[in-house]
C-alpha positions in Angstrom: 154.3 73.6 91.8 158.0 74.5 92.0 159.3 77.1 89.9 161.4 74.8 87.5 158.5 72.8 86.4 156.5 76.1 86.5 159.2 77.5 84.0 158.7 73.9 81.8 154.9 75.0 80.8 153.7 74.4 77.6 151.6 77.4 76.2 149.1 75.2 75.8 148.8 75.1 79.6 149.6 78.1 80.2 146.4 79.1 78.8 144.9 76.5 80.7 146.1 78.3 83.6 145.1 81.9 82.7 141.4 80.7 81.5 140.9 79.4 84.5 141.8 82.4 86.3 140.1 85.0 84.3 137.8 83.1 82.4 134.9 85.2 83.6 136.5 88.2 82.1 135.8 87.8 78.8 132.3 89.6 78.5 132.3 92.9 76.8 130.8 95.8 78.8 129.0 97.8 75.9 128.1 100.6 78.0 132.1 101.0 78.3 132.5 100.8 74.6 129.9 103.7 73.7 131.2 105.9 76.7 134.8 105.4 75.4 134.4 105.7 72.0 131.9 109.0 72.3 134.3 110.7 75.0 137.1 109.6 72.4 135.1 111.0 69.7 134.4 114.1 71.4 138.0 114.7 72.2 138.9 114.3 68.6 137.0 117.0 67.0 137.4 119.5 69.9 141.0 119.3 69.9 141.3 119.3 66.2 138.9 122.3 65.8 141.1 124.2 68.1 144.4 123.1 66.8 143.1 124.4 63.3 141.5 127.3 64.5 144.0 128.8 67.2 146.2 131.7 66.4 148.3 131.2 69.3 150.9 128.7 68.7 151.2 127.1 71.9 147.7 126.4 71.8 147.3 125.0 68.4 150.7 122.4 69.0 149.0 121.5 72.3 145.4 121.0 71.1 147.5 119.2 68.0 149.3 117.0 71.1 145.9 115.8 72.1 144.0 115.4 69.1 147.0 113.0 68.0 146.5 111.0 71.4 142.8 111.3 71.0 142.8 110.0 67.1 145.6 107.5 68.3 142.8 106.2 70.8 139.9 106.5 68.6 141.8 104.3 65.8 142.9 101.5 68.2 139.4 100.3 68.5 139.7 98.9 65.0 141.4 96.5 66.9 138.9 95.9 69.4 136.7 95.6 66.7 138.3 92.7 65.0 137.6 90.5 68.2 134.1 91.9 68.8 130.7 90.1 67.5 128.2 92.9 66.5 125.9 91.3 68.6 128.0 91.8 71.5 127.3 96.0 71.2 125.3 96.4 68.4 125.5 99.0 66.4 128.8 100.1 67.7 130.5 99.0 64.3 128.7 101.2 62.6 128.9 104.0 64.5 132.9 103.7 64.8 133.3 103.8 60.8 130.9 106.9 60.4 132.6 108.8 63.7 136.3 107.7 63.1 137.1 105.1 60.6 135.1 106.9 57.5 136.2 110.1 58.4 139.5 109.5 58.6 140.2 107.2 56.0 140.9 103.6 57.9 137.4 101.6 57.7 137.4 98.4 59.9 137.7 96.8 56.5 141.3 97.3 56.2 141.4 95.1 59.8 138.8 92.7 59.8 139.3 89.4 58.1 143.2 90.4 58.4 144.4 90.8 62.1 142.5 87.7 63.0 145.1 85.2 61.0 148.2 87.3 63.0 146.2 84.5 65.6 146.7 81.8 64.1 149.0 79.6 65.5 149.9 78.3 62.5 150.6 81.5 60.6 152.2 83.3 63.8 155.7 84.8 63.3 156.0 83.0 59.8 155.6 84.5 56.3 151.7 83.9 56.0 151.4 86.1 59.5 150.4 89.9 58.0 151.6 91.3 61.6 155.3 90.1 61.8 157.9 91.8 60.6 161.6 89.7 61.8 163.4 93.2 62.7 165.2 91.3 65.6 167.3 90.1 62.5 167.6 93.3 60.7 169.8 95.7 60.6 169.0 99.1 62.5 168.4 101.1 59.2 165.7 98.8 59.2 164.2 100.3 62.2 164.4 103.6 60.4 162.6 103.0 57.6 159.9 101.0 59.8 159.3 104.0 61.6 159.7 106.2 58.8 157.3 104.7 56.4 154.6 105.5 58.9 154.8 109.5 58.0 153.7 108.4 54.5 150.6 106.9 56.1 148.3 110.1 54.9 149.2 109.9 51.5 148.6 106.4 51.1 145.1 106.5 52.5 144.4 109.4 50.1 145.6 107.2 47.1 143.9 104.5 48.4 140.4 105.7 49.1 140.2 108.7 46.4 142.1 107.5 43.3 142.6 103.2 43.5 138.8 102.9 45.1 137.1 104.5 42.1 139.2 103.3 39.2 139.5 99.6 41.0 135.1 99.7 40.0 136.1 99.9 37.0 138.7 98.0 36.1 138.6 94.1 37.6 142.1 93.4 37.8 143.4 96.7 39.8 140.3 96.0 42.3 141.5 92.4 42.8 145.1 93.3 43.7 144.0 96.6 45.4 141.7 93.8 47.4 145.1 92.2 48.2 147.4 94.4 48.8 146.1 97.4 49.5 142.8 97.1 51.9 145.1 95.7 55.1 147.1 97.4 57.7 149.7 94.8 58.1 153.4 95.0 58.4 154.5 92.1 56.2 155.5 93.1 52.8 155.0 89.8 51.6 151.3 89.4 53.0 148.3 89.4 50.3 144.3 89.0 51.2 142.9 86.0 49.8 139.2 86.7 51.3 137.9 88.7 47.5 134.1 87.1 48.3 134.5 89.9 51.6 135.2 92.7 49.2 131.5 92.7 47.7 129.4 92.2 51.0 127.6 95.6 51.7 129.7 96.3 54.7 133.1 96.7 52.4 131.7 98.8 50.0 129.5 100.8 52.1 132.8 101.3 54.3 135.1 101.7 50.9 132.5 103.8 48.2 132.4 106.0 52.5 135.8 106.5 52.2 136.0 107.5 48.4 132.8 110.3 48.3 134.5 111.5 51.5 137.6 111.7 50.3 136.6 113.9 47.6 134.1 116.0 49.3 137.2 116.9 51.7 139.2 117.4 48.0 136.6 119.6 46.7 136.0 121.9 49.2 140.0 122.7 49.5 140.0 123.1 45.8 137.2 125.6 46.3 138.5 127.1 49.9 136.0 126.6 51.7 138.7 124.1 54.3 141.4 126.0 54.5 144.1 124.8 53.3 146.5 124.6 56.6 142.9 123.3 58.1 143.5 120.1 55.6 147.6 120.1 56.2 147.3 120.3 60.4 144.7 117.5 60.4 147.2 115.1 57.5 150.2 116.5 60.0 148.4 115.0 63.1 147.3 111.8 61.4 151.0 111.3 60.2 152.0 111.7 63.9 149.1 109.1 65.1 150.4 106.8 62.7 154.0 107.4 63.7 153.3 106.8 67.3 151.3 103.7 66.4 154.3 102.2 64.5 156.7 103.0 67.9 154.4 100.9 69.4 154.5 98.1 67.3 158.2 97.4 67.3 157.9 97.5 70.7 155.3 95.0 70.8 156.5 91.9 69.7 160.4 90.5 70.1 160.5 89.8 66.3 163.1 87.2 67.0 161.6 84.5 64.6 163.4 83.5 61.5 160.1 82.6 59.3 159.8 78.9 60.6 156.7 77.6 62.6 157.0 78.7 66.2 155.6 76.6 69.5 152.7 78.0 71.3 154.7 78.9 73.9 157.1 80.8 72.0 154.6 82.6 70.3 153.8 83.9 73.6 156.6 85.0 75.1 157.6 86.7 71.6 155.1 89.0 72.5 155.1 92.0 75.2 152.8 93.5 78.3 153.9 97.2 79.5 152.0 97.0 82.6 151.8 99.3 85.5 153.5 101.0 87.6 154.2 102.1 83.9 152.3 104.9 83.2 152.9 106.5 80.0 152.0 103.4 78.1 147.7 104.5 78.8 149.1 107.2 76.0 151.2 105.1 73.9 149.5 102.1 73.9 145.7 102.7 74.4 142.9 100.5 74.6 144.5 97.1 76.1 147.4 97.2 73.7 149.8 97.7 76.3 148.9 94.2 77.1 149.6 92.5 73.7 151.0 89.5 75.2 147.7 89.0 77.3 146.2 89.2 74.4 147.5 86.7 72.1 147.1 84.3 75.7 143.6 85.2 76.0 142.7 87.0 72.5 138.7 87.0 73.8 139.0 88.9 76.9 137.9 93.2 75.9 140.4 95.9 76.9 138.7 96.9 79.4 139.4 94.2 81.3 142.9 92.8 80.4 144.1 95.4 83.5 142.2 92.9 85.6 143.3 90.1 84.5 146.5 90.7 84.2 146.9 91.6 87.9 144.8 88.1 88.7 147.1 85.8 86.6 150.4 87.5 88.3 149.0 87.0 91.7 147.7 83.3 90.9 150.0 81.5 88.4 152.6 79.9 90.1 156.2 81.2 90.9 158.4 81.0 87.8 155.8 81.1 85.4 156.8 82.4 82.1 153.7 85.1 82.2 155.8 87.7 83.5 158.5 87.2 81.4 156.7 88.8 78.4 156.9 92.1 80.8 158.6 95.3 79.8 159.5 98.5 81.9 158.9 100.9 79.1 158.6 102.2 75.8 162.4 103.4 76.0 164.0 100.5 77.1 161.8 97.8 75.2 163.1 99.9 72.4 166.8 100.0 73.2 166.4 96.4 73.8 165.3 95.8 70.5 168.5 98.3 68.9 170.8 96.8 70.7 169.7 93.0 69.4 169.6 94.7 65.7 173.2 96.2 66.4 174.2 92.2 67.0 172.8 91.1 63.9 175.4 93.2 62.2 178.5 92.0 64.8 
């Protein structure tokens, strides 16, 4: 195939393509998962304890530094979690709320149920799509606040969890629009649940009541010092800087070009971005296969731990001028200027 009919592709056959070159990659390994996640886990609470309990310091912003990587890590497998059937690694939802998503206040409820419809290609890039945000078309301030908004992210799991959780069971109507607006980690304003039958199966409330009588425990024992309180304000300091980092990461991960109208498979693709090697910094910055988003939406069914594979499989067997590679970025810097500079021309 010559490169212009290459470049022609539908998505539709470009996914054609890619399944038939990595089809067999889309097996989970749960031996990978439980490593990960308990060497993930493990890093967590070591780094936190010593961030919290050094006097020095240098030591306590560096164990800080990797406790916000760690955490960062820890909470991207909601994601993987989203795509995963629990028969696949069973138990390993379970044990990922009560290590990481219970603890710190971001159950796989707020995902599940939600990130799923960012897939549909009927929904993607338009104002039903709870992941897509058109800053493309924004002005930069708009960048700023994006980012910004992400700091705020420990207080709004705090009102979420210990004050909107317990007075939602009681009152109907604040439980049905904290059900919709406030039980998703989305970036669309405009987005609203419409799944309220999910918000009574045992696995919400187990995960949400969690949350709550956590929440308060965590409350109660600063009120009484028995957690210091810089303990508390270091660990809501390092969750506001995971959540920062996760939000530099999401402007980067999508082109957000789209003006709100339904998009073509294949644009839906290449509106979405890879950061592969020989980048290296994005193993930090975009943990657990996100640094292959675009791979992702092309072959959403395929585990992170092997979208590495198979992304160096489909650039050494799709044909020359495929439109694969041109979902590509260098790095977090330049995808970023990239995206400033199209904001700056919004306002030209």
């Amino acid at each position: 195939m010559d490169g212009s009919s290459a470049s022609a592709i539908s998505g539709e056959g470009l996914a054609r393509q890619a399944n038939a070159l990595a089809a067999d990659l889309t097996r989970p390994d749960p031996r990978i998962y439980w490593l990960d996640l308990a060497a993930t886990t493990l890093a967590i609470y070591a780094s936190l304890w010593m961030a919290v309990a050094s006097r020095s310091p240098a030591l306590a912003l560096t164990a800080g530094a990797v406790c916000v990587l760690a955490l960062y890590r820890g909470i991207s497998f909601i994601h993987e979690l989203t795509h995963l059937r629990p028969d696949q690694a069973p138990g390993f939802h379970f044990a990922w709320n009560a290590l990481v998503g219970v603890p710190f206040l971001t159950p796989s409820l707020m995902y599940e149920g939600v990130h799923i419809l960012h897939h549909a290609r009927d929904r993607y890039g338009t104002a039903r799509d709870p992941e897509y945000h058109p800053l493309g078309r924004l002005p930069p301030r708009e960048l700023a606040l994006f980012l910004g908004i992400a700091l705020l992210a420990p207080l709004g799991v705090i009102l979420r969890f210990a004050v909107i959780t317990p007075l939602s069971l009681l009152v109907p109507p604040l439980r049905r629009m904290a059900t919709a607006k406030l039980s998703a980690m989305t970036i669309n304003p405009a987005f609203s649940r419409e799944d309220f039958d999910r918000a009574n199966s045992p696995a919400w409330l187990a995960q949400e009541i969690g949350c709550w009588l956590w929440s308060w425990t965590v409350i109660g024992l600063t009120l009484a010092r028995t957690i210091p309180v810089r303990a508390l304000g270091i660990t809501l300091a390092i969750y506001a800087a995971m959540a920062f980092l996760n939000q530099l990461r999401t402007a980067v991960a999508h082109v957000w070009d789209n003006d709100g109208k339904p998009m073509k498979v294949l644009d839906q693709f290449l509106d979405t971005v890879n950061v592969p090697p020989p980048a290296t910094l994005p193993m930090l910055w975009a943990p657990v296969g996100l640094r292959y988003h675009a791979l992702h939406h092309l072959m959403p069914r395929v585990p992170y731990h092997n979208l590495g594979i198979a992304h160096r499989r489909l650039m050494a067997g799709l044909p020359t001028g495929s439109p694969y590679a041109k979902a590509s970025r260098a790095e977090l810097v330049p995808a970023l200027a990239d995206l400033l500079k199209r904001m700056r021309a919004t306002r030209s």
